[in-house]
C-alpha positions in Angstrom: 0.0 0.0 0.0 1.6 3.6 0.5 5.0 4.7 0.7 5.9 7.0 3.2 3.1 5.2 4.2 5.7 3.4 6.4 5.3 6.5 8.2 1.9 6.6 9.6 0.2 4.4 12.0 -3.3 3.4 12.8 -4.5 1.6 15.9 -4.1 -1.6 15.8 -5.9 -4.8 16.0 -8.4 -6.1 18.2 -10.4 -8.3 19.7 -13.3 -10.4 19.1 -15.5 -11.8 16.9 -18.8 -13.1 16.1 -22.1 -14.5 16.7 -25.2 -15.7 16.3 -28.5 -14.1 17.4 -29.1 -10.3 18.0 -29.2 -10.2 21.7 -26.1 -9.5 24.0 -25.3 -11.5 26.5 -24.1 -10.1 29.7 -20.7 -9.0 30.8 -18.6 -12.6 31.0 -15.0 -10.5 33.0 -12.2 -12.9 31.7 -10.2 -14.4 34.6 -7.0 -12.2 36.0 -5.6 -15.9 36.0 -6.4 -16.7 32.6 -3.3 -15.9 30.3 -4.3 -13.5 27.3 -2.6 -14.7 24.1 -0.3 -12.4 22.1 0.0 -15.3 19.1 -2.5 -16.4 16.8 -1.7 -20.0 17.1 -2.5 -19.8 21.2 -5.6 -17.6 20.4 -7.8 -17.6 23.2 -11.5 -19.1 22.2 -14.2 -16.6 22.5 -18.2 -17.2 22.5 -20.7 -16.2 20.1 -23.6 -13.7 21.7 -21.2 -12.7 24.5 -19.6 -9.6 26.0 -16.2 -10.1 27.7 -14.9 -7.8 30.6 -11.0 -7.8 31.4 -8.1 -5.3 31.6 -5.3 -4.6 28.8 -1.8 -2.8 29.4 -0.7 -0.5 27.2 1.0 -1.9 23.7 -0.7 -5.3 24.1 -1.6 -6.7 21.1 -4.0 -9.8 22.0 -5.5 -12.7 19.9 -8.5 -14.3 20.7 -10.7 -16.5 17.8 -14.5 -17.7 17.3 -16.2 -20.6 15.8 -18.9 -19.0 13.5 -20.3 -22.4 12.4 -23.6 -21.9 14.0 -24.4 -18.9 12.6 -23.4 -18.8 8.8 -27.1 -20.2 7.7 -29.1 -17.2 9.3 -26.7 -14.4 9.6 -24.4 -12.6 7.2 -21.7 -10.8 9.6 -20.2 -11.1 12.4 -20.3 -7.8 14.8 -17.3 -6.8 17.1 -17.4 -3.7 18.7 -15.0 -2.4 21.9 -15.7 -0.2 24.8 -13.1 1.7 27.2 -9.9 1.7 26.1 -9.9 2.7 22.5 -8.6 -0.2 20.8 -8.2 -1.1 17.4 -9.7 -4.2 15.2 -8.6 -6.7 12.8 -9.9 -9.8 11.7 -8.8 -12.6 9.4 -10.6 -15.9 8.0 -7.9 -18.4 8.8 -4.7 -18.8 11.3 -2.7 -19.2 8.3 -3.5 -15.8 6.7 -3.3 -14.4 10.6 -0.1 -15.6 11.1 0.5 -13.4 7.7 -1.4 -10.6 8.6 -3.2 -11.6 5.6 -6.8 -9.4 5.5 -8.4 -7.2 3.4 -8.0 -3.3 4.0 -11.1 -2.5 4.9 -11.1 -5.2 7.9 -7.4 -4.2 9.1 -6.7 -1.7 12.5 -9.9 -0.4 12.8 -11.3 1.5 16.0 -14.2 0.7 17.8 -16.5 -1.3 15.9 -15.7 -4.0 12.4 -18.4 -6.1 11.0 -16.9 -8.3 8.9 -18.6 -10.9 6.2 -18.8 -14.7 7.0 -17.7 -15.5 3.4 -14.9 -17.4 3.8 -14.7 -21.6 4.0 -14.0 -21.2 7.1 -15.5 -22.1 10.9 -12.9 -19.9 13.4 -12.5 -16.6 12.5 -9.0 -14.8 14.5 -9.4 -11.2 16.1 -6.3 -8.8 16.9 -6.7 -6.5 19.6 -3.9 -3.6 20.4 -4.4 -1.6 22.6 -3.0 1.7 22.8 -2.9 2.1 26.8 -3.8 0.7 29.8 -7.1 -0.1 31.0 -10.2 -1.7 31.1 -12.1 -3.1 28.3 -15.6 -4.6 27.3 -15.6 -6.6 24.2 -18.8 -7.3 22.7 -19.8 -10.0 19.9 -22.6 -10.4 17.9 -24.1 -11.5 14.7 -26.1 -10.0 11.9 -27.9 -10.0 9.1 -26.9 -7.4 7.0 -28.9 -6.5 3.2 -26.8 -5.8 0.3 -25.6 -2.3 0.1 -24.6 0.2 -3.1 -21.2 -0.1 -4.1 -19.1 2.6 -2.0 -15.5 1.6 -1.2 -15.3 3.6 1.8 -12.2 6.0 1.9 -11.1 6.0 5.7 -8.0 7.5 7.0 -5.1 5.0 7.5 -1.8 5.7 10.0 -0.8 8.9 8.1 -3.9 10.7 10.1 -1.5 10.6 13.4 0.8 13.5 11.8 -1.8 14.8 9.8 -4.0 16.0 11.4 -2.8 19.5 12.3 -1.6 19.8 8.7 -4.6 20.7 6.3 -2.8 19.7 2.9 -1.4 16.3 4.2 -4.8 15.9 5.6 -6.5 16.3 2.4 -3.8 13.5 0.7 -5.0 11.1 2.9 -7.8 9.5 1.1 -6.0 9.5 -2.5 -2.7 8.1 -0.5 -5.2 5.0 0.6 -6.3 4.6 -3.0 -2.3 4.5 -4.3 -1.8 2.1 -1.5 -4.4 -0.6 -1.8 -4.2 0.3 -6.3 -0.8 1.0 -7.1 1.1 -1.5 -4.9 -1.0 -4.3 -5.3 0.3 -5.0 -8.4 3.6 -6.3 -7.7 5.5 -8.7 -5.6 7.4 -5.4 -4.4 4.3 -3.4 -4.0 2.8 -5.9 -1.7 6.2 -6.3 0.3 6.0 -3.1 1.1 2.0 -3.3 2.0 2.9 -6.1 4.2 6.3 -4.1 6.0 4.0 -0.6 6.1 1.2 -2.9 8.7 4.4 -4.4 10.6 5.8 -0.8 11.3 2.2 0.5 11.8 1.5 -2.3 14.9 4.5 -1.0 16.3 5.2 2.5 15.9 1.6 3.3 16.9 2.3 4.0 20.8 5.3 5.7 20.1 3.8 8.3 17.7 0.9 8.5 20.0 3.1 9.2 23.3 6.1 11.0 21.7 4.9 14.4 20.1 8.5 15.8 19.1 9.1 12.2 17.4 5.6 13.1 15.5 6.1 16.5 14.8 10.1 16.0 13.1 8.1 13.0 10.9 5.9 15.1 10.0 8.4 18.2 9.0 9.7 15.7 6.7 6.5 14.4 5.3 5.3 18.2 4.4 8.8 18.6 2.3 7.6 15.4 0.3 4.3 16.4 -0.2 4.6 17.8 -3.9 5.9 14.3 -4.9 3.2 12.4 -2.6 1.0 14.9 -5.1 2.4 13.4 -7.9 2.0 10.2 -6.8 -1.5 10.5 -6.7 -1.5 11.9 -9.8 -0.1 9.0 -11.3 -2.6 6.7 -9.3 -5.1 8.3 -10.7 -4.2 8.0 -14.2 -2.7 11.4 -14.9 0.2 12.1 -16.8 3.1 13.5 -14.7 6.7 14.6 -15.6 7.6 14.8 -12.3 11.6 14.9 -11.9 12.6 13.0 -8.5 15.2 15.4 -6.3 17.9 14.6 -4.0 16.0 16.5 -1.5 12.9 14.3 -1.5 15.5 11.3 -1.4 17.0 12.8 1.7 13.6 13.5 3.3 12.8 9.8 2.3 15.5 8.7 3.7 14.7 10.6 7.7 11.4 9.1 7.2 13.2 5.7 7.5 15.7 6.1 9.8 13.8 7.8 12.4 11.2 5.2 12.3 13.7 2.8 12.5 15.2 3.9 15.6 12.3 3.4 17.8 11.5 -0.4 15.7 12.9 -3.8 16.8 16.3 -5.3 15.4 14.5 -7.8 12.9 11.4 -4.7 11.4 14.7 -2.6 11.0 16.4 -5.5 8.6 13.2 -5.7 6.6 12.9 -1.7 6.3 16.8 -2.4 5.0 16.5 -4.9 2.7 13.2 -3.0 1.4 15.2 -0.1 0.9 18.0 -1.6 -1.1 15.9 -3.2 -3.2 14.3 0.2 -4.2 17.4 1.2 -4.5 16.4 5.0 -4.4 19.4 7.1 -4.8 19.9 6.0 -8.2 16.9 7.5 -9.1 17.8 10.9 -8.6 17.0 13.5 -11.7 14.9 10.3 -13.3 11.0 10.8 -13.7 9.2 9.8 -11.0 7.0 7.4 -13.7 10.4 5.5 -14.3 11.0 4.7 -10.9 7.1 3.7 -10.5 7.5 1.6 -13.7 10.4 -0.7 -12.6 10.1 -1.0 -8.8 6.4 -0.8 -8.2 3.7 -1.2 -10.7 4.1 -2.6 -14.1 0.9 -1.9 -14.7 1.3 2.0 -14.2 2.3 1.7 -18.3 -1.2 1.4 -19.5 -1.8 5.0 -18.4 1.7 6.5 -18.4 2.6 5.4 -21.7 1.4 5.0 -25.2 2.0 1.9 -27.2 1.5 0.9 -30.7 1.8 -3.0 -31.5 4.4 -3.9 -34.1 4.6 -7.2 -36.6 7.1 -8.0 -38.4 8.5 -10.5 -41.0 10.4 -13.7 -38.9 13.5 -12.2 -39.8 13.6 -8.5 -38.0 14.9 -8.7 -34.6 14.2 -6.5 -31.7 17.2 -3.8 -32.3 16.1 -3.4 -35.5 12.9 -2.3 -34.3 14.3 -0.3 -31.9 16.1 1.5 -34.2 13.9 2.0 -36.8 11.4 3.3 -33.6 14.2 6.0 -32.7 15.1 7.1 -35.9 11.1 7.4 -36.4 11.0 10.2 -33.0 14.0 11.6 -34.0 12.4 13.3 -36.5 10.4 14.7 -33.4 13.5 15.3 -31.5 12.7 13.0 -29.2 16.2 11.1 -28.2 15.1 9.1 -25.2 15.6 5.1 -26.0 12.2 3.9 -26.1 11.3 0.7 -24.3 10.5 -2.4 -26.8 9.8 -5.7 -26.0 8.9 -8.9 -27.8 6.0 -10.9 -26.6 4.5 -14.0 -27.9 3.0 -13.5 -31.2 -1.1 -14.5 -31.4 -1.7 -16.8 -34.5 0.8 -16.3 -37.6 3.9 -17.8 -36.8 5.8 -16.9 -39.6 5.9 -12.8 -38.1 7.0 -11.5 -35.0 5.5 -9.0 -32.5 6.6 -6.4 -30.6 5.6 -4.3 -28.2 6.5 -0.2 -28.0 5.9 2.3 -25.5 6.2 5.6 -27.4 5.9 9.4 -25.0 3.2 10.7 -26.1 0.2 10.1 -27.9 0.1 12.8 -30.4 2.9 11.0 -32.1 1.1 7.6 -33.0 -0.1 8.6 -36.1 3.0 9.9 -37.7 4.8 6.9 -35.9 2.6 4.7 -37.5 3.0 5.8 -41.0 6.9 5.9 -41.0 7.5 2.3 -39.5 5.0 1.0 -42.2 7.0 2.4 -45.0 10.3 0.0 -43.6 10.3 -3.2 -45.3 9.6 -6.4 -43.5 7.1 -4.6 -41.1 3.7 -6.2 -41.3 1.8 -3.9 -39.0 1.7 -1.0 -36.7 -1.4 -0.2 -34.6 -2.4 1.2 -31.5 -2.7 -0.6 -28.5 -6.5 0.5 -26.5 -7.3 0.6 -23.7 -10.0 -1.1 -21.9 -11.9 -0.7 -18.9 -14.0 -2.5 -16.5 -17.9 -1.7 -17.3 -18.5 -2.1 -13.4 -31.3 -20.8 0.4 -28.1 -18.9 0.4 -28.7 -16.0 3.3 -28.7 -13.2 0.3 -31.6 -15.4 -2.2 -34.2 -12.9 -1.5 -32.2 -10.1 -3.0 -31.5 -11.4 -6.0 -33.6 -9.9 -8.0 -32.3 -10.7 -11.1 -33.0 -14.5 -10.6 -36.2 -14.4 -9.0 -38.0 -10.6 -9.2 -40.9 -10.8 -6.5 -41.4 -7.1 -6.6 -39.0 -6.7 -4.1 -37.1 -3.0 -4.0 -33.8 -2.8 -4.4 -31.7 1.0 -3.9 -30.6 2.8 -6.7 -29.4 6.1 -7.6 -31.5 8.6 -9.1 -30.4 11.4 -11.9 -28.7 13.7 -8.9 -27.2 10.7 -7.0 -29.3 10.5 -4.0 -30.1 6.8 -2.8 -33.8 5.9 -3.9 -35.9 2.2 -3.5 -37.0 1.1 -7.0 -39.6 -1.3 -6.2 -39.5 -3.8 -8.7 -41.9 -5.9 -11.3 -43.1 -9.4 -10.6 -41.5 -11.4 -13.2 -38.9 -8.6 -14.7 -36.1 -11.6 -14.5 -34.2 -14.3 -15.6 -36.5 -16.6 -15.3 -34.4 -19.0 -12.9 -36.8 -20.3 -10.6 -39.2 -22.7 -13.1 -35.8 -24.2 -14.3 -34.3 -24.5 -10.7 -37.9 -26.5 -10.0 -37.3 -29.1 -12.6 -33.7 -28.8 -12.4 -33.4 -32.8 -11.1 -34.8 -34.0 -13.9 -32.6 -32.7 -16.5 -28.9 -33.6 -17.0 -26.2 -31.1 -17.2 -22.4 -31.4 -17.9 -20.4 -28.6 -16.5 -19.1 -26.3 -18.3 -16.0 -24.0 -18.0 -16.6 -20.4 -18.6 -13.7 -18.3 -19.2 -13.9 -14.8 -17.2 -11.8 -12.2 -18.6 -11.4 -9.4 -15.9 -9.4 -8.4 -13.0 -9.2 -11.7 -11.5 -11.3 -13.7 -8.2 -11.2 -14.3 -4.6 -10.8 -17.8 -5.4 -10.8 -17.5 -1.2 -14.4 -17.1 -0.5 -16.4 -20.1 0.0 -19.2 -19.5 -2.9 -16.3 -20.3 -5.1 -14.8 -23.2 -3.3 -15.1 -25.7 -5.9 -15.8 -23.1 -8.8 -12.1 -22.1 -10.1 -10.0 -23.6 -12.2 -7.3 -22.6 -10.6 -4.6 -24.5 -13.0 -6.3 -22.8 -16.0 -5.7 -19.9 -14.2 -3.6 -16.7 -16.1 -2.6 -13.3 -15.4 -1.9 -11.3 -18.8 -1.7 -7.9 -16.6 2.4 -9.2 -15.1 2.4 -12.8 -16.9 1.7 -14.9 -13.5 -0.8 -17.6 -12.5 -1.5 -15.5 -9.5 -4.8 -14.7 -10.4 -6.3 -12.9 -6.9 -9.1 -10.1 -7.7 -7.3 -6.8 -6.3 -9.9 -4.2 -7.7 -13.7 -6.5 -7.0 -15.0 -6.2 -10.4 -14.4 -10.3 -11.8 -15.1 -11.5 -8.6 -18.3 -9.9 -9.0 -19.3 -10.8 -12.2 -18.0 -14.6 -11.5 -20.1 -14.5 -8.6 -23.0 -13.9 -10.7 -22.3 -16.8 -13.0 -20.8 -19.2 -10.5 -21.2 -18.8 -6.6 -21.9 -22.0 -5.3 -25.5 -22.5 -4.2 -26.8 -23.8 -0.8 -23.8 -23.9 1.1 -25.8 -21.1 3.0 -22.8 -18.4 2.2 -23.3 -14.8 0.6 -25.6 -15.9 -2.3 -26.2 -18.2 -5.7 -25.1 -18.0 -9.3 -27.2 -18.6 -12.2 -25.1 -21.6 -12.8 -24.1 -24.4 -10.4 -23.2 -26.7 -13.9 -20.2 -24.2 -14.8 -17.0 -23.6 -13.2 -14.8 -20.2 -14.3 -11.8 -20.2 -15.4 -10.0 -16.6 -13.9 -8.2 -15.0 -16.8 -6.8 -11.7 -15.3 -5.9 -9.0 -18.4 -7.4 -6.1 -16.1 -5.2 -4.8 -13.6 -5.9 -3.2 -10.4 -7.3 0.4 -11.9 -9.9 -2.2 -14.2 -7.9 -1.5 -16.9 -6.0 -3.3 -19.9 -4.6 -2.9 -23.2 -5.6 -4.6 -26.2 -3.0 -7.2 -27.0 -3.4 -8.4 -23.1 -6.9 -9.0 -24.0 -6.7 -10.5 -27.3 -3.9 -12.8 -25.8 -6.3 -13.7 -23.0 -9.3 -14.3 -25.6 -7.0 -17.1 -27.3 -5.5 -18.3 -23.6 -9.5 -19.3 -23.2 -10.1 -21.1 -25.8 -7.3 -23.1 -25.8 -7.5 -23.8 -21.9 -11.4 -25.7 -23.1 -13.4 -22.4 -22.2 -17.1 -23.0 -24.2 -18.4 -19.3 -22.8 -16.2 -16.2 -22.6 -17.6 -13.6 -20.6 -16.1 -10.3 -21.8 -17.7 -7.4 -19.0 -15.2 -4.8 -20.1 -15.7 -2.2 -23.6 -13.1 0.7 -25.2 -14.6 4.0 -27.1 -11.7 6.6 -28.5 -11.1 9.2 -26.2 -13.8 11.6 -27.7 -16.5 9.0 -26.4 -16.6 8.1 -30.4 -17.1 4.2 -31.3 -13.9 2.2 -32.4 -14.1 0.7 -35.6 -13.5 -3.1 -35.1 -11.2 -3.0 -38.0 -9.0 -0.6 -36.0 -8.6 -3.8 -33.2 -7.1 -6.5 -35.3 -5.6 -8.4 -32.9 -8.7 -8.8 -30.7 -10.9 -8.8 -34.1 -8.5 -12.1 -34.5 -9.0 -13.7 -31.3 -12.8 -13.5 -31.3 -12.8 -15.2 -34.7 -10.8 -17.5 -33.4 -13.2 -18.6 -30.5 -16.1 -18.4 -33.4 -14.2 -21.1 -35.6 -13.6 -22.8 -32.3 -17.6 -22.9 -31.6 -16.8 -20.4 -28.4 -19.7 -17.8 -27.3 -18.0 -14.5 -26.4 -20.4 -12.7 -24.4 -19.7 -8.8 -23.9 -21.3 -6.0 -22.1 -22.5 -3.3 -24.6 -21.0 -0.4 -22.5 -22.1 2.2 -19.5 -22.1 5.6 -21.7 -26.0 5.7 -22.3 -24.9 6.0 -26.4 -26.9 4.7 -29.5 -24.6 3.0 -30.4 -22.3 -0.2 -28.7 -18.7 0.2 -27.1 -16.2 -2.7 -28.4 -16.2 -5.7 -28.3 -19.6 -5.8 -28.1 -19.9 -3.9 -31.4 -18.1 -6.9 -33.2 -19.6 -9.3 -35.4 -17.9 -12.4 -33.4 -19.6 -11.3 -29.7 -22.8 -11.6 -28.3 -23.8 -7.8 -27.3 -26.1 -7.7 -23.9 -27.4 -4.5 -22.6 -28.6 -3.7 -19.2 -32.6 -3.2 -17.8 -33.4 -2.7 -14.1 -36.2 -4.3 -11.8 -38.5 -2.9 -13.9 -37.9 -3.9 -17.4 -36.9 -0.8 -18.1 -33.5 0.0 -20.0 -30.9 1.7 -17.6 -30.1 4.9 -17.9 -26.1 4.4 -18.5 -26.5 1.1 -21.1 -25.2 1.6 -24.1 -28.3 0.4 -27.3 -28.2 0.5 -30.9 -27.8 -1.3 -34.1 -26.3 -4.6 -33.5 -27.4 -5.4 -29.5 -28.2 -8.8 -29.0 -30.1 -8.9 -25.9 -30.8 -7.1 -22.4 -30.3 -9.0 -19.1 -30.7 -7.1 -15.4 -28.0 -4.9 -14.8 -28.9 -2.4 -12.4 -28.5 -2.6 -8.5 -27.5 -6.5 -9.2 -25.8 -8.3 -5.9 -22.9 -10.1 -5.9 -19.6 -11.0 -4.2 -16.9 -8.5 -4.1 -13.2 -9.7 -3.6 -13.6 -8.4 0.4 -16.4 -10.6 0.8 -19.3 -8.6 0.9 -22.4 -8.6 -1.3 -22.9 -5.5 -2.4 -25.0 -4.2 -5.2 -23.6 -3.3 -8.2 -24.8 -1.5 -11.8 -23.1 -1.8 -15.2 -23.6 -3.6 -18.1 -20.7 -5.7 -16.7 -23.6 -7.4 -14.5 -25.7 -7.7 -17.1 -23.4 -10.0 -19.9 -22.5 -12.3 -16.9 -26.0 -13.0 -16.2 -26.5 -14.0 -20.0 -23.1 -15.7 -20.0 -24.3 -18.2 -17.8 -27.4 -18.7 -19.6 -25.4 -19.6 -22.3 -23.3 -22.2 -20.4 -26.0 -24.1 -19.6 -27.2 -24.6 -23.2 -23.5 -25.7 -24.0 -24.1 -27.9 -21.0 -27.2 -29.9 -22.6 -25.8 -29.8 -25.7 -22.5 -30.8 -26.4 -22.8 -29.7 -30.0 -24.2 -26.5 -29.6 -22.6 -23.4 -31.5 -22.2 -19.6 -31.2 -25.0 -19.8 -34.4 -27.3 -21.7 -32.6 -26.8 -20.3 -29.0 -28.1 -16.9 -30.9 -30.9 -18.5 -33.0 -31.9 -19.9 -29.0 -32.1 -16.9 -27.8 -33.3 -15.0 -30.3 -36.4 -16.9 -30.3 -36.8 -17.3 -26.7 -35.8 -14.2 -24.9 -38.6 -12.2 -23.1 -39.6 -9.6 -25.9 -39.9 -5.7 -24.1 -40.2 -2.6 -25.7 -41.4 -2.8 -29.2 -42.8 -5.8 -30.6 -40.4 -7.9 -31.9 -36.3 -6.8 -32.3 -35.9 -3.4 -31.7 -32.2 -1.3 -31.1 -33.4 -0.8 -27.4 -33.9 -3.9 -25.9 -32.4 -5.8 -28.9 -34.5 -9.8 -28.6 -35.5 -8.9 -25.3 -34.8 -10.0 -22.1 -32.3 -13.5 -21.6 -34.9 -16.2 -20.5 -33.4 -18.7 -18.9 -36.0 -21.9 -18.5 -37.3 -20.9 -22.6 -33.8 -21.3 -23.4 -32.5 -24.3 -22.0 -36.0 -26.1 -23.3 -35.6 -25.3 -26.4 -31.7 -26.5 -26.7 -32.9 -29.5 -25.4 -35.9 -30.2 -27.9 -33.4 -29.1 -30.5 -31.0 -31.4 -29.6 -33.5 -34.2 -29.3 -35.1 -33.3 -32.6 -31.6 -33.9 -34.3 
């Protein structure tokens, strides 16, 4: 997470855990004889529905741990909250990932009060409790049932606010800092080494910020001379351009920040802030741009917004200096005598060419670019690479609306913003439930459906069973790790694919399909085209029959792309066509007439999106070519913190059809992208005008319709 972040400390982690019913029991005071545990593995076993009275010294940091078996089928959180001494809270699924200090942000060092989601394959659930002096305490756990809410990352202050907050422009840093720090250094082995050093120095410089005002004010003196490149840093989070220079005065300031921290940490915190530090080697970094530092110690994935890149083939026979020459000479006519970074990469389908890849400074010189390499002999093609983004009796059944709409209301956000209940209309579904009733009597094969996003929480217990974890890629830094770090795939897999009645979070439309994670989004929701294309290929040769695609790119001026302009991609989803793969995409959030690529290629099925109502949202893209709609608005799934939470997009609504789709490949093992549209064509719930219409396209994805009909087709033949 941050940076300097090793410079500011929260509270710390506390106590206690979870529950069952609503009611509190009364105070239970913990024994002055029994021993308090200050490891995980010793953990002291609380019980659910209780309230524990006992005393804590200053700069204890106590474990205790909770069995939340008996709870999971009626209740959705458990509930800690602590009295007295202001402690802090975290909480963790497993000892292993405690023993880590493995958790999700928003469930790490927080005061008070944490309700954390049972979502995890898990029955004991371990508390951390620090407390920040001495005194008496009174722990209270509970359980709840908690509805869905709105997607609304929450942007709370992190250990930074201890010298900050008698400093307004630090102060107002705070929240974008938290955003670089769970974004930025999420993406890298390094990023997350310093993530996992910044919590370590955090537990333990906490009392001696609190207690030691001179050691607080002299951090913070050299915190305010950084704060122009923290600006910057932000900047860069945020997917701005910045030439930012990096001085030997914020390297000095840099390097207080470290060494007064370490003089108040233990022998073996200090070697890891060392080792971290030579590894980031920051001196030699001095009059470099800031971007170039971020770029090879950090966040490889920084380049899809720092830099432009154009895609280059070539006849077998050019090699990569040659293309880096001709690249230079090409800017040079510019002026422009940086060396530009080229790489090869694996090339898609002909294997008679090669392919590289160039980052080039600016934008405003593709075109040109473009048309001199061309002119070189034994260069095959030049073209841009896009961007993408993100289109962002289980306990939660009764929200789903999309599955089973009983006019339920669900909350939405009306044309200013403000939180409204749209009550819904009986039937404006799916259409799960008639299939789900008959479900026995039919057999289904499962089928793998490829998800190509920002990864999954393969963690959480609705997916337990439900990865492919060996099929598993990451396109974004060429890994298998494939762990959600934005939300958005495991959101749209939990649509398809949570596991139904393990009495956990909620159900996919699904249980005959299992995803296979294909991560070409990184942690901003964001990839490039060739990442994408290569992914699009990487599932269909790892088996996938569905590829669910909840991602679009427009050109900058909000204009269409021209599929033509996308060959590579244009390429791959051809490729799954020959291969008789459905590639399902969202149509886009920009409320145009017209669809957002891929969904505006001939080789995708396009969905748009309709709320509770039947009713076309008001951001979904509609136009010539949309396929169908499927319910998009306010739809709940997983999030890769374990929470249900409602989210809108298009990107809910093509995962909804996507598993429609897998479960006529899963009655059919000869079905076909031609004949998965001529189902649905012909079965989908009409709205809007009679018949097809650029609105609603065929209507509405019906589930039951469509599976019956695959299956009298494919007894018919």
């Amino acid at each position: 997470m941050k940076k300097v972040f090793l410079s500011k400390l929260t509270v710390l982690i506390t106590l206690v855990i979870f529950m069952f019913s609503s009611t509190v029991a009364f105070a239970a005071p913990i024994s002055k004889k029994t021993k308090l545990s200050t490891s995980p593995k010793e953990a002291k076993v609380l019980s659910l529905n209780s309230t524990y009275d006992f005393s804590v010294k200053e700069g204890d940091n106590l474990w205790f741990k909770v069995n939340t078996g008996s709870i999971k089928i009626s209740k959705t959180h458990l509930s800690v909250k602590v009295e007295g001494v202001n402690a802090s809270i975290s909480i963790f699924p497993t000892l292993k990932k405690a023993e880590e200090f493995n958790t999700h942000n928003d469930y790490f060092m927080r005061e008070g009060s944490l309700s954390y989601p049972i979502a995890w394959n898990s029955n004991e659930y371990y508390v951390m409790l620090t407390a920040p002096k001495s005194g008496a305490i009174k722990l209270s756990i509970n359980s709840e049932k908690k509805a869905p809410e709105l997607y609304n990352r929450s942007i709370d202050l992190c250990p930074l606010e201890l010298m900050a907050k008698d400093n307004i422009s630090i102060s107002k840093l705070l929240p974008e800092l938290r955003g670089v720090r769970d974004n930025m250094l999420n993406s890298s082995e390094t990023g997350k080494e310093i993530t996992k050093v910044y919590y370590e120095v955090a537990m333990n410089m906490y009392l001696p910020l609190i207690k030691n005002k001179e050691l607080r004010n002299t951090l913070l003196s050299e915190v305010r001379k950084i704060n122009t490149l923290l600006n910057e840093v932000v900047n860069i989070s945020n997917r701005k351009n910045s030439n930012y220079i990096i001085k030997s005065e914020d390297i000095d300031s840099l390097t207080k920040i470290k060494d007064i921290l370490s003089s108040s940490l233990n022998k073996e915190l200090k070697n890891k802030i060392d080792t971290l530090w030579k590894k980031l080697n920051l001196e030699n970094y001095i009059n470099k741009e800031l971007t170039t530092f971020i770029k090879d110690k950090i966040s490889r994935d920084i380049e899809v917004f720092t830099n432009s890149q154009v895609i280059v083939t070539t006849s077998s026979n050019i090699n990569l200096n040659k293309v880096k020459n001709l690249v230079n000479n090409s800017l040079a006519k510019y002026n422009i005598l940086e060396e530009v970074k080229v790489q090869e990469t694996k090339t898609l389908f002909n294997k008679n060419e090669k392919t590289f890849i160039v980052n080039i400074p600016s934008k405003k010189y593709m075109n040109s670019l473009q048309g001199h390499l061309e002119k070189n002999s034994g260069i095959n093609s030049v073209e841009e690479n896009y961007v993408f983004y993100a289109l962002d009796n289980d306990v939660n059944y009764n929200y789903q609306w999309s599955l089973e709409n009983t006019s339920q209301s669900i909350p939405v956000k009306d044309m200013n913003g403000a939180v409204i209940n749209l009550k819904g209309k009986r039937g404006s579904d799916i259409n799960y439930k008639p299939l789900i009733d008959v479900i026995e009597d039919i057999q289904f094969k499962n089928i793998p459906i490829a998800v190509i996003d920002t990864g999954i929480n393969y963690d959480l217990a609705d997916f337990d069973g439900k990865v492919d974890l060996d099929k598993g890629y990451n396109f974004t830094n060429n890994t298998k790790n494939v762990m959600d770090d934005n939300g958005h795939g495991t959101h749209v897999s939990g649509i398809i694919s949570a596991k139904a009645n393990n009495n956990y979070s909620m159900t996919g439309v699904n249980q005959y399909s299992t995803i296979i994670p294909i991560k070409a989004l990184n942690s901003y929701g964001a990839g490039n085209m060739f990442s994408i294309a290569q992914a699009i290929k990487y599932a269909v040769d790892s088996g996938a029959k569905v590829i669910n695609m909840s991602l679009g790119a427009r050109l900058l001026d909000g204009t269409p792309i021209n599929p033509s302009e996308l060959p590579f991609i244009e390429e791959a989803l051809k490729y799954a066509i020959d291969k008789n793969v459905t590639v399902v995409a969202a149509s886009g959030n920009e409320s145009k007439n017209n669809l957002s690529y891929p969904a505006s290629s001939e080789f995708s099925l396009s969905v748009g999106a309709i709320n509770n109502k039947d009713e076309r949202t008001g951001f979904s893209n509609y136009g010539k070519g949309l396929d169908i709609v499927a319910p998009g608005e306010s739809v709940p799934s997983l999030l890769e913190n374990g929470e249900v939470t409602y989210a809108s997009g298009t990107s809910m609504a093509a995962p909804n059809a996507s598993a429609v789709v897998g479960f006529l490949y899963s009655v059919d093992s000869n079905m076909t992208p031609k004949k998965v549209r001529d189902i649905l064509y012909k079965t989908s719930r009409d709205i809007g005008k009679k018949g097809y219409d650029n609105e609603y396209g065929y209507g509405c994805v019906n589930l039951s319709s469509a599976v019956s009909k695959a299956i009298k087709e494919r007894v018919v033949k």
